[in-house]
GUPAVEX-587682 format. One record per residue (C-alpha): residue number from 1; residue in three letters; y, z, x. Coordinates in steps of 0.05 Angstrom, whole numbers, m for minus. Layout:
% GUPAVEX-587682
(dogu NUM, "ALA", (Y, Z, X))
...
% end
This chain:
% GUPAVEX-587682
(dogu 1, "UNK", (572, 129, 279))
(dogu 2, "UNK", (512, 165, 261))
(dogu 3, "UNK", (447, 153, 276))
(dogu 4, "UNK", (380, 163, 243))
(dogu 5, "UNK", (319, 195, 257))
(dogu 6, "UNK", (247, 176, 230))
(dogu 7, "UNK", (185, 214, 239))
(dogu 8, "UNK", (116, 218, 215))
(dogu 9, "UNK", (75, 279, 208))
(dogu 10, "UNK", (m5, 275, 194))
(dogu 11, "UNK", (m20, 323, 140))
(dogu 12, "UNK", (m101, 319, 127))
(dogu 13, "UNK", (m152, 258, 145))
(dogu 14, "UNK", (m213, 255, 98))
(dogu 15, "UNK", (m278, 221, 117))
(dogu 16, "UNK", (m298, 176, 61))
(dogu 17, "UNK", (m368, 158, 90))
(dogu 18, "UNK", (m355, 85, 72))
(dogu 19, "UNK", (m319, 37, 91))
(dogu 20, "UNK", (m245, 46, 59))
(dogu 21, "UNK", (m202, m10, 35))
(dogu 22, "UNK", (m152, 22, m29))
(dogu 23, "UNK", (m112, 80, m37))
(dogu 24, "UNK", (m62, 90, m104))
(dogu 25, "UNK", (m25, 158, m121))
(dogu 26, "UNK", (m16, 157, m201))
(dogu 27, "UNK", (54, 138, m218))
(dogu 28, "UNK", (61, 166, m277))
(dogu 29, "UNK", (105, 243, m269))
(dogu 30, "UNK", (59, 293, m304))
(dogu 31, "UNK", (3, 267, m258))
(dogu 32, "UNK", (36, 247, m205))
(dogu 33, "UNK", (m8, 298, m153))
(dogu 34, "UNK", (m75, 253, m172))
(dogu 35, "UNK", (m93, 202, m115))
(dogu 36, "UNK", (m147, 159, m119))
(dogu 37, "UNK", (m190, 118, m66))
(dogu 38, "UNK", (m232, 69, m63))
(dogu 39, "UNK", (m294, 46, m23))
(dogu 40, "UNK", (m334, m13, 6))
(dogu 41, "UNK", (m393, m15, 41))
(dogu 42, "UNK", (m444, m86, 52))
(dogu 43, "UNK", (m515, m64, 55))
(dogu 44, "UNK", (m561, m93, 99))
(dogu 45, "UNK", (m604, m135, 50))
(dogu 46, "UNK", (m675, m121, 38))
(dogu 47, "UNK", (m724, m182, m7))
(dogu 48, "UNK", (m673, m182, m56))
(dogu 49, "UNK", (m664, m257, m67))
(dogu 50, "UNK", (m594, m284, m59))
(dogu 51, "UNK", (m577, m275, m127))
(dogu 52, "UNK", (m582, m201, m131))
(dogu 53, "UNK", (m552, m185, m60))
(dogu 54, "UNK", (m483, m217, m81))
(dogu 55, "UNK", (m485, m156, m128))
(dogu 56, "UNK", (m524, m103, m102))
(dogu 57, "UNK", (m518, m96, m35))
(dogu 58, "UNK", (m444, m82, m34))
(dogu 59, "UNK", (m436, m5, m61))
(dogu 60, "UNK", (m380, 34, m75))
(dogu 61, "UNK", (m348, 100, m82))
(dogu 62, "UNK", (m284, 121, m114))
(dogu 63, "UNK", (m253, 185, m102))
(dogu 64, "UNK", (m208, 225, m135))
(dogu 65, "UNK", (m155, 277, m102))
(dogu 66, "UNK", (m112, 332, m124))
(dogu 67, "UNK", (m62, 338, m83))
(dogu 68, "UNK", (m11, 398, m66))
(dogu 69, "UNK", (29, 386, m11))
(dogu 70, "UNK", (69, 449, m9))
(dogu 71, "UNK", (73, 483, 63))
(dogu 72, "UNK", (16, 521, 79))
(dogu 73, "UNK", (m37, 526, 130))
(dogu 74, "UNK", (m82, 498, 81))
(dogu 75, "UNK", (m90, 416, 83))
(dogu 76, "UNK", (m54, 390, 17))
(dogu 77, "UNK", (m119, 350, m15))
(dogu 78, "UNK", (m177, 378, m60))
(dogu 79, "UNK", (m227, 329, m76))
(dogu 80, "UNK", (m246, 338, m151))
(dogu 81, "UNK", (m289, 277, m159))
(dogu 82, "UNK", (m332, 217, m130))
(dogu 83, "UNK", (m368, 170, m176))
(dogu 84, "UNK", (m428, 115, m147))
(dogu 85, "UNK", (m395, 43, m168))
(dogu 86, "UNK", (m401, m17, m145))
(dogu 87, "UNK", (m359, m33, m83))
(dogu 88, "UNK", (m290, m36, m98))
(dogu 89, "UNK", (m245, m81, m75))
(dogu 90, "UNK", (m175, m48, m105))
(dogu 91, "UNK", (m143, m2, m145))
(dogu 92, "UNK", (m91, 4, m185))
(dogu 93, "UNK", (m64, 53, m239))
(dogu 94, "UNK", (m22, 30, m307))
(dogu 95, "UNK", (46, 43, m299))
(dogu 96, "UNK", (58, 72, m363))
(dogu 97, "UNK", (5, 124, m403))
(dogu 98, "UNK", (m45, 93, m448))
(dogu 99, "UNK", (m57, 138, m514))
(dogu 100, "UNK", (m17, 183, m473))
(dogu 101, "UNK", (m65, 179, m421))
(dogu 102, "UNK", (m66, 154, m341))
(dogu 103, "UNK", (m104, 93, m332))
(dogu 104, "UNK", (m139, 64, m263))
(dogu 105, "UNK", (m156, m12, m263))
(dogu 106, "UNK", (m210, m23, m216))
(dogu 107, "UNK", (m239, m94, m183))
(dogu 108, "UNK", (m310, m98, m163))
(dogu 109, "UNK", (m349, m129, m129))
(dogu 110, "UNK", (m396, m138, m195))
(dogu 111, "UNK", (m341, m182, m223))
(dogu 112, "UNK", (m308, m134, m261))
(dogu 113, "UNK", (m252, m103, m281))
(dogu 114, "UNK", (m263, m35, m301))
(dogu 115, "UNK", (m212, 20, m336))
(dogu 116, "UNK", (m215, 91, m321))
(dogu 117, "UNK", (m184, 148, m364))
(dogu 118, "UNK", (m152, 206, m329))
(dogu 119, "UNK", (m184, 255, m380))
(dogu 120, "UNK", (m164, 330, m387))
(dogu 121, "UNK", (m157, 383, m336))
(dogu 122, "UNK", (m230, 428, m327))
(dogu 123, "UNK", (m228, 481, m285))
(dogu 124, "UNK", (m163, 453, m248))
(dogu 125, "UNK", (m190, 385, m234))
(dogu 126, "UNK", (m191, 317, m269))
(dogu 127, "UNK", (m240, 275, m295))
(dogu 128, "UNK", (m247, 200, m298))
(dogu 129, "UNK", (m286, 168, m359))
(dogu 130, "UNK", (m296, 90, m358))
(dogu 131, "UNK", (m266, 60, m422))
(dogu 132, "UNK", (m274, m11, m413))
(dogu 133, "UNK", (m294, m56, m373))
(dogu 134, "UNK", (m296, m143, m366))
(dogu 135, "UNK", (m332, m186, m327))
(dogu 136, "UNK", (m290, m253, m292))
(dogu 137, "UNK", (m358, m287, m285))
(dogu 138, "UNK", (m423, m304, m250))
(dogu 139, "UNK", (m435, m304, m173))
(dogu 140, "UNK", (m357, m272, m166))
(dogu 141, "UNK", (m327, m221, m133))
(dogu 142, "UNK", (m259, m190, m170))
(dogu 143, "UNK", (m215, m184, m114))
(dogu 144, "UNK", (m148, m157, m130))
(dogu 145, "UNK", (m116, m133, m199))
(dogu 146, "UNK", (m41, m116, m219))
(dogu 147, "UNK", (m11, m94, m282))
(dogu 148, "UNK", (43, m124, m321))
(dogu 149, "UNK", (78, m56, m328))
(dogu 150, "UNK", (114, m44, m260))
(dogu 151, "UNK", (179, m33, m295))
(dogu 152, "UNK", (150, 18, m341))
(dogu 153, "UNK", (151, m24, m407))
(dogu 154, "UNK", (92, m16, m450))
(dogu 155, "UNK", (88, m64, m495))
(dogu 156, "UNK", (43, m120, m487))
(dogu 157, "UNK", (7, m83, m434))
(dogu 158, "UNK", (m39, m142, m383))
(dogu 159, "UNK", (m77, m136, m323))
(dogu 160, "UNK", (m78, m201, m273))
(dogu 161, "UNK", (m139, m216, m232))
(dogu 162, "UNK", (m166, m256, m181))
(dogu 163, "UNK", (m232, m269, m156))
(dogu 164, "UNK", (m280, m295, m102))
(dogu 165, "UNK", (m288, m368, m137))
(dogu 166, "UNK", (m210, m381, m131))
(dogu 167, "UNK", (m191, m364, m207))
(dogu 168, "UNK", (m143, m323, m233))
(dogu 169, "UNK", (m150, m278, m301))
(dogu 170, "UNK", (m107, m251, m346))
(dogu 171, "UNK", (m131, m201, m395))
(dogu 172, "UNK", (m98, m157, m450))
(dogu 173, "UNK", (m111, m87, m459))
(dogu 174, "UNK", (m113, m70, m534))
(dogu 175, "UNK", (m135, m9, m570))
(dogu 176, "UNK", (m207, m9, m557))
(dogu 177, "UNK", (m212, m72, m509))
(dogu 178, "UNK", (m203, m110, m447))
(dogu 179, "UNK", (m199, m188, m468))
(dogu 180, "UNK", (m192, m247, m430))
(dogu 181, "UNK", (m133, m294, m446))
(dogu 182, "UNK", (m136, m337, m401))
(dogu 183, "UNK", (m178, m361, m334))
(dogu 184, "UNK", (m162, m416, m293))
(dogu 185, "UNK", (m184, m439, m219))
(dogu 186, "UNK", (m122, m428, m176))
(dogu 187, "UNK", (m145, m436, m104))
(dogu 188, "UNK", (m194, m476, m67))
(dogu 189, "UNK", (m221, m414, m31))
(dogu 190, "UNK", (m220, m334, m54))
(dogu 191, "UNK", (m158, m320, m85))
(dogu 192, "UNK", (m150, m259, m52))
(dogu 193, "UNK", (m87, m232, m85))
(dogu 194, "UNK", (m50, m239, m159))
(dogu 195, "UNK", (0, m203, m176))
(dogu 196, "UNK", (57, m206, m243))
(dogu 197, "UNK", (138, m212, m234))
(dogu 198, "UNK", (156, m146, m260))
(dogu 199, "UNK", (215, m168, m291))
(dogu 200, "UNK", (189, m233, m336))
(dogu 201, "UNK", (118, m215, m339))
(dogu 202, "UNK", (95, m284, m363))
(dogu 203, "UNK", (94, m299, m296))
(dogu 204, "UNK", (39, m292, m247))
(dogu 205, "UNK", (35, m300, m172))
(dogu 206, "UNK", (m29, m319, m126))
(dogu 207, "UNK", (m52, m325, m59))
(dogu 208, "UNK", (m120, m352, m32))
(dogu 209, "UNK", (m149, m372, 30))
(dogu 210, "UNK", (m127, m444, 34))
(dogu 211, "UNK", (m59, m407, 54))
(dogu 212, "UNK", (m27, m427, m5))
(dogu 213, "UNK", (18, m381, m47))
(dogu 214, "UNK", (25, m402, m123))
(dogu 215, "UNK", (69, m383, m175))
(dogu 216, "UNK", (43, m397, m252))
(dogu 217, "UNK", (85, m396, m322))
(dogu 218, "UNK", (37, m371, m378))
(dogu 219, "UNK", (81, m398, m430))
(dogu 220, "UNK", (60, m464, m395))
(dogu 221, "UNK", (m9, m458, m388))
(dogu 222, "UNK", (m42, m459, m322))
(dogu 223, "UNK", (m63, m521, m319))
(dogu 224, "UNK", (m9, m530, m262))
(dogu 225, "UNK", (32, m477, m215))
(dogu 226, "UNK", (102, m473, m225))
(dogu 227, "UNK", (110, m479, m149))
(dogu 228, "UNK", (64, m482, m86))
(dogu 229, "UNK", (87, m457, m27))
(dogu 230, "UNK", (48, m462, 39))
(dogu 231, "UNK", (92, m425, 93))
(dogu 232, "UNK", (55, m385, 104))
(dogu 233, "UNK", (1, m417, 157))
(dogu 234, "UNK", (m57, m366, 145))
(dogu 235, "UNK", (m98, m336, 83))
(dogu 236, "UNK", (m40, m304, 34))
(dogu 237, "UNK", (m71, m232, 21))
(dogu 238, "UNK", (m8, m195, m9))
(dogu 239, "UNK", (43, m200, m60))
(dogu 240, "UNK", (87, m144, m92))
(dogu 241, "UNK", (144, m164, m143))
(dogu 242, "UNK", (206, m113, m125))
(dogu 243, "UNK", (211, m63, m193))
(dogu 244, "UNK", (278, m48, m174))
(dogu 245, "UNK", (309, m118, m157))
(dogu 246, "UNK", (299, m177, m193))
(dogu 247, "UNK", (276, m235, m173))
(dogu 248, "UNK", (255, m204, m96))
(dogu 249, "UNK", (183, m216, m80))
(dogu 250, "UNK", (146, m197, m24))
(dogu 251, "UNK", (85, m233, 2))
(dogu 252, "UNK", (44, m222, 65))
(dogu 253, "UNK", (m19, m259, 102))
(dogu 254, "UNK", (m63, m264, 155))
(dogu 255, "UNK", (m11, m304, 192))
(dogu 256, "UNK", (15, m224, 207))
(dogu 257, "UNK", (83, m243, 174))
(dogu 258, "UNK", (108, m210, 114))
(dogu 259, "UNK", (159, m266, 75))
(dogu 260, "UNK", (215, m240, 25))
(dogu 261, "UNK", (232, m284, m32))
(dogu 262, "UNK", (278, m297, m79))
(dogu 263, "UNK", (239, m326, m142))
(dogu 264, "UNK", (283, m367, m163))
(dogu 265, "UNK", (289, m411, m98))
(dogu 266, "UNK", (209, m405, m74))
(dogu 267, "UNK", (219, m472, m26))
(dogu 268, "UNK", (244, m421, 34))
(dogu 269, "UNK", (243, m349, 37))
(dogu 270, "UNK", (297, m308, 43))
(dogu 271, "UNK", (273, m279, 105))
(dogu 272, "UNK", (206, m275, 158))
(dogu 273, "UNK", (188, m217, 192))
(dogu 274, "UNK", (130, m207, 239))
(dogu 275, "UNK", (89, m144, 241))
(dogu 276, "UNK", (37, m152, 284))
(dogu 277, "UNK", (m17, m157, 237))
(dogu 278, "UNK", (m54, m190, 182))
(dogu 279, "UNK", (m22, m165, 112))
(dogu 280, "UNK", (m64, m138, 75))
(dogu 281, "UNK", (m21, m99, 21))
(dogu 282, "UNK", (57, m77, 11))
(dogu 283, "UNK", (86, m44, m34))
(dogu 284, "UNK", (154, m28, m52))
(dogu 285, "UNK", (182, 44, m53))
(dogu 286, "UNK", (169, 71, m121))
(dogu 287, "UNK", (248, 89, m123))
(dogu 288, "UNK", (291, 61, m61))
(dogu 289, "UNK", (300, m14, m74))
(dogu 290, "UNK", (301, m32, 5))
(dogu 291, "UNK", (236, 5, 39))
(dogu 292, "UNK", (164, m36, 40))
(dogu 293, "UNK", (105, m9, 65))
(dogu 294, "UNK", (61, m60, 99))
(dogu 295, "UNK", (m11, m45, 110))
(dogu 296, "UNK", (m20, m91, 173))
(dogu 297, "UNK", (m102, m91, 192))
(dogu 298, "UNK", (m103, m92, 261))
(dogu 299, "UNK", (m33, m69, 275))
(dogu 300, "UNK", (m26, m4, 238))
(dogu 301, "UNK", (14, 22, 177))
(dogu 302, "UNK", (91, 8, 172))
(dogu 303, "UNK", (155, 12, 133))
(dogu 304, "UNK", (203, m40, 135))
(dogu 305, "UNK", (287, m36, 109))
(dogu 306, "UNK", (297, m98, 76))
(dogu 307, "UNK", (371, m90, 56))
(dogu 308, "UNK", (405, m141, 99))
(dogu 309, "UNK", (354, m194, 83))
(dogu 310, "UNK", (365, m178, 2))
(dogu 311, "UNK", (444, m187, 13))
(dogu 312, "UNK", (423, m258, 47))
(dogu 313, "UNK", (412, m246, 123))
(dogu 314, "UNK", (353, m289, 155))
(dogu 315, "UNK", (336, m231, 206))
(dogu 316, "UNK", (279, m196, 210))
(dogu 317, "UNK", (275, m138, 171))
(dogu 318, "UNK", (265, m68, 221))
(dogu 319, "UNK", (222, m30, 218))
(dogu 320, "UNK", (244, 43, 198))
(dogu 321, "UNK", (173, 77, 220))
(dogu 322, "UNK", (100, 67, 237))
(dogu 323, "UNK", (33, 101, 225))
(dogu 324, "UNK", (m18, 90, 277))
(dogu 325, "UNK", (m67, 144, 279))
(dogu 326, "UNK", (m121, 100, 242))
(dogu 327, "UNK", (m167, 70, 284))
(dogu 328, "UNK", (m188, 22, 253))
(dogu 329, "UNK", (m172, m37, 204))
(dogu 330, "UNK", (m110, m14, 163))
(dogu 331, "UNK", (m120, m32, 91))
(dogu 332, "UNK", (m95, 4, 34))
(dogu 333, "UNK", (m33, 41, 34))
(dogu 334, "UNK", (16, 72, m26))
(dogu 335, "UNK", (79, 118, m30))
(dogu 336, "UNK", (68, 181, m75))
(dogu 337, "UNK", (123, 206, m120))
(dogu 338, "UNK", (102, 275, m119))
(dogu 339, "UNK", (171, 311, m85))
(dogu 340, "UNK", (170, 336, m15))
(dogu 341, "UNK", (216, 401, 12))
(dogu 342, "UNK", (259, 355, 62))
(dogu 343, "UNK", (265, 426, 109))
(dogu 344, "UNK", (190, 427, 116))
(dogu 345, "UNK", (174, 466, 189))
(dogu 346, "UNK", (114, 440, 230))
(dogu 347, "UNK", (56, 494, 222))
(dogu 348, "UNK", (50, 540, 286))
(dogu 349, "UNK", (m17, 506, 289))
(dogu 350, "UNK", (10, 441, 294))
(dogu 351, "UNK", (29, 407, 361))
(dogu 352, "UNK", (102, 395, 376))
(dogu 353, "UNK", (132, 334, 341))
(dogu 354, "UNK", (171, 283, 375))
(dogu 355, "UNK", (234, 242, 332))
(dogu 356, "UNK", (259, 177, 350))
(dogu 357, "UNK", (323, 140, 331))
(dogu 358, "UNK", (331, 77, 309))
(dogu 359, "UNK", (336, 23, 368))
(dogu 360, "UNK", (353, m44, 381))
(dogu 361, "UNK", (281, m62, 407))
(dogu 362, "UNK", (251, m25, 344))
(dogu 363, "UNK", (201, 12, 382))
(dogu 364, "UNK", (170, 66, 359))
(dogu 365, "UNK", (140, 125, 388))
(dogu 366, "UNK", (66, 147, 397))
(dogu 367, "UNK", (55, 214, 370))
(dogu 368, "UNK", (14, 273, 395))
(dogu 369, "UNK", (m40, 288, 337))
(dogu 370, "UNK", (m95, 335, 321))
(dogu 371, "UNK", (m134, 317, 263))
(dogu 372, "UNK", (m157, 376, 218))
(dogu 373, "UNK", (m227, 368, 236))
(dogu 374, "UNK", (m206, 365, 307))
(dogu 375, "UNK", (m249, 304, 316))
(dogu 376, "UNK", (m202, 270, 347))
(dogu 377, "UNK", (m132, 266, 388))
(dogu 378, "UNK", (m85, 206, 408))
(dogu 379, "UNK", (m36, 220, 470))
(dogu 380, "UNK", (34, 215, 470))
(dogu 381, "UNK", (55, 146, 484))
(dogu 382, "UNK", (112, 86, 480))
(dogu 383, "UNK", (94, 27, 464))
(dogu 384, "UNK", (72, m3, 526))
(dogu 385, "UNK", (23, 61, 532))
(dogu 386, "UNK", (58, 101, 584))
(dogu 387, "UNK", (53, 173, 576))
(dogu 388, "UNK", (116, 205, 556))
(dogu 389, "UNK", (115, 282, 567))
(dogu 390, "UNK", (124, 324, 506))
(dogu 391, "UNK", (190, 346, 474))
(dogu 392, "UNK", (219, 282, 518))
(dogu 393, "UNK", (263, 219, 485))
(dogu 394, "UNK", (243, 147, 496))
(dogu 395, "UNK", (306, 141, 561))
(dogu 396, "UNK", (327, 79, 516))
(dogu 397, "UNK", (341, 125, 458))
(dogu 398, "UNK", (410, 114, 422))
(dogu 399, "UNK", (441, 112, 351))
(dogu 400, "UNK", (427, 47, 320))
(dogu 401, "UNK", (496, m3, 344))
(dogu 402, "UNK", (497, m13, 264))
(dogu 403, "UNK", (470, 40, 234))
(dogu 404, "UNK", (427, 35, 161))
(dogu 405, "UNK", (468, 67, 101))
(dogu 406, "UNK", (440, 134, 67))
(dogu 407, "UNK", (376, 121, 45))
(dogu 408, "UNK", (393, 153, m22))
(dogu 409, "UNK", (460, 154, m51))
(dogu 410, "UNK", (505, 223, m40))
(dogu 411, "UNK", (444, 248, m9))
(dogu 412, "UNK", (434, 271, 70))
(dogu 413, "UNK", (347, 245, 73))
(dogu 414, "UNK", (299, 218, 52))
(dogu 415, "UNK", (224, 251, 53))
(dogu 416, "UNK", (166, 214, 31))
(dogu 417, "UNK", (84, 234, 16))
(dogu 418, "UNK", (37, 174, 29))
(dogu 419, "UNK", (m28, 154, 40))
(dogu 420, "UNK", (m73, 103, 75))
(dogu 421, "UNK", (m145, 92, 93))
(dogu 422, "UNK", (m182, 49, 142))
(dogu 423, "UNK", (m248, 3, 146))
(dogu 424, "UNK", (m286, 9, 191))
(dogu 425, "UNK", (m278, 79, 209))
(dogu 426, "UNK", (m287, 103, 133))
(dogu 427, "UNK", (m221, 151, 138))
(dogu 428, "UNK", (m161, 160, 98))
(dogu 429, "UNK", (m97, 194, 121))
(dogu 430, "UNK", (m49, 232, 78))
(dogu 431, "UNK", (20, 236, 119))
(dogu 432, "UNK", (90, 250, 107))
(dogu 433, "UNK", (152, 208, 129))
(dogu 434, "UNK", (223, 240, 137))
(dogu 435, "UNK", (281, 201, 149))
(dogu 436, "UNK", (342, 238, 164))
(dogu 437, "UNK", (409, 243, 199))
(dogu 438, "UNK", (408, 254, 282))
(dogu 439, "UNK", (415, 333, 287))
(dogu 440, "UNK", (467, 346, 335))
(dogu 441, "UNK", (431, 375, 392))
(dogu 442, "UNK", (387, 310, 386))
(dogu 443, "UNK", (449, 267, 389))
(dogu 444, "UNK", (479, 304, 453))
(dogu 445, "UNK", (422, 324, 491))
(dogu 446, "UNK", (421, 291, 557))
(dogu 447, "UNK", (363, 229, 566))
(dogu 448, "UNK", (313, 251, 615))
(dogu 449, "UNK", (320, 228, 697))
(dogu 450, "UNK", (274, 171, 716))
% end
């Protein structure tokens, strides 16, 4: 049987001065090299009364990147642009163009949703010009927002939001505006995630801090959830609805377990897997139905295979790789689209790279990194911090008893761009992921002597 190999590669790190909570690559082809980021930073007050400091003591930044990630010496980002705002609390761009235009839905910590248009090329960069914007209400924070187009329709385009009081919004994006529908109080505490199904998009998902995960009908009104769940024993911070799959959601919480679901049976999930971590976002793989990536806050970045617990298997889903060269709280996260060589070499200037297979204890291994800046390195470690000397396999390496089908039909790998930033230590990572058959020298070469 073959086995598989998974390995991570640091590409650039970018300081973004403050703090760092959302990263989203733009979906849409054409555009598809444009990454944006965004910021959050609480300012020490000054004798601003406590009206004004909900407001304006917490700034923002957003960022936004070219990216090129062919194999050079030269690190793969450009940053084009970085506009003041208030602090941001996420991203997200519209699945589908907008007057055949990219569009990035931003929350704020102003209490508004705001719409940016990608505008034309200058010089070789983008520009971002704010088309609309709506406020959820007084003394609010907007805390997450999702579109309604994660399947790529465009008709009847919506934006979901939920906010610091507990409510959820739902506004419609027409030709020149961003109305409110409908607003209802969802959750006793901040409703710190909404997000649509993909594949009926009248319905809406929440979770808040009184660990509660909702699920609400609009054709019903909201004046009560189609379901309430609490299994989940923590604040529910994170819910993606699978574009690929229908009816597969996945939610995730400060409990540090992310839950799969199938909506149409939301009294026990399909299956429970713990990461180590609060959950603070996932999202699906923009094209393989089976891979999540879980941004885990205190545990690190990591990509789960959820196949067995789609077909019906209540194990834990493995996990396929891990990111940990943040240090610091691991917040936002997102796959690119833009298409990687799968033969990329490391750089001379890079250090040697060490591959792991699959195992039954799911480890993974600590890499040996230099950032860019050369600011600074992580050793080479397992996971109960011994040093492992370079160029050596975990002893315990062996191909996977049952191994994981192709990642991608009548293909051989599978190579991924992402990117991720962290709080507290204002930096975002851009990193590839390559996930591959064993090469046969890996698969024969002799496990070192204790």
């Amino acid at each position: 049987m073959m086995g598989w190999q998974s390995r991570t590669r640091t590409l650039q790190v970018f300081d973004t001065e403050l703090s760092a909570d959302t990263v989203e690559w733009c979906p849409l082809p054409q555009w598809s090299h444009v990454l944006a980021c965004g910021t959050y930073q609480l300012q020490k007050g000054d004798d601003k009364t406590a009206e004004d400091s909900t407001a304006l003591n917490r700034i923002g930044r957003l960022y936004l990147f070219h990216c090129n990630p062919q194999p050079s010496f030269i690190p793969p980002l450009t940053e084009t642009l970085r506009i003041d705002t208030p602090a941001i609390l996420d991203l997200k761009w519209c699945h589908v163009p907008i007057s055949e235009r990219p569009l990035l839905g931003m929350a704020t910590a102003s209490g508004e949703i705001q719409l940016y248009k990608l505008m034309e090329p200058q010089q070789g960069t983008c520009g971002l010009e704010c088309e609309l914007r709506a406020e959820l209400g007084p003394d609010r924070l907007a805390l997450s927002l999702d579109w309604s187009t994660g399947r790529g329709e465009s008709s009847d385009v919506r934006v979901v939001s939920s906010d610091s009081s507990g409510s959820l919004t739902v506004l419609s994006l027409g030709e020149a505006s961003l109305t409110a529908v409908c607003q209802w109080k969802a959750h006793d505490f901040e409703a710190w995630i909404s997000a649509f199904s993909y594949w009926d998009t009248q319905i809406v998902y929440s979770g808040g801090d009184d660990c509660k995960l909702k699920g609400w009908d609009l054709r019903m009104g909201p004046s009560s959830p189609t379901f309430t769940s609490k299994r989940h024993t923590m604040g529910v911070c994170s819910i993606h609805s699978n574009p690929h799959r229908e009816h597969v959601l996945a939610t995730g919480s400060y409990d540090e377990n992310v839950l799969l679901w199938d909506g149409r049976n939301m009294k026990t999930p399909l299956n429970e897997t713990a990461v180590g971590g609060g959950v603070w976002r996932l999202k699906w793989h923009p094209s393989q139905e089976h891979l999540l990536l879980a941004a885990c806050m205190h545990n690190d970045f990591h990509i789960l295979h959820c196949q067995k617990a789609m077909e019906g298997q209540d194990a834990p889903c493995p996990v396929l790789a891990s990111y940990i060269l943040h240090n610091s709280l691991a917040y936002g996260a997102d796959w690119s689209r833009l298409p990687l060589s799968n033969t990329t070499p490391p750089s001379p200037q890079e250090p040697p790279q060490t591959s792991v297979g699959l195992t039954d204890s799911g480890g993974h291994l600590r890499i040996q990194y230099e950032s860019p800046t050369a600011s600074f390195d992580t050793s080479l470690e397992d996971d109960s911090g011994q040093y492992v000397p370079d160029h050596c396999l975990l002893p315990e390496k062996r191909s996977a008893p049952d191994p994981f089908p192709s990642p991608v039909r009548d293909t051989q790998s599978l190579s991924c761009l992402m990117a991720s930033c962290s709080f507290y230590d204002h930096m975002m990572h851009v990193w590839r992921w390559d996930w591959s058959p064993e090469e046969e020298q890996m698969t024969s070469e002799p496990a070192p002597s204790s």
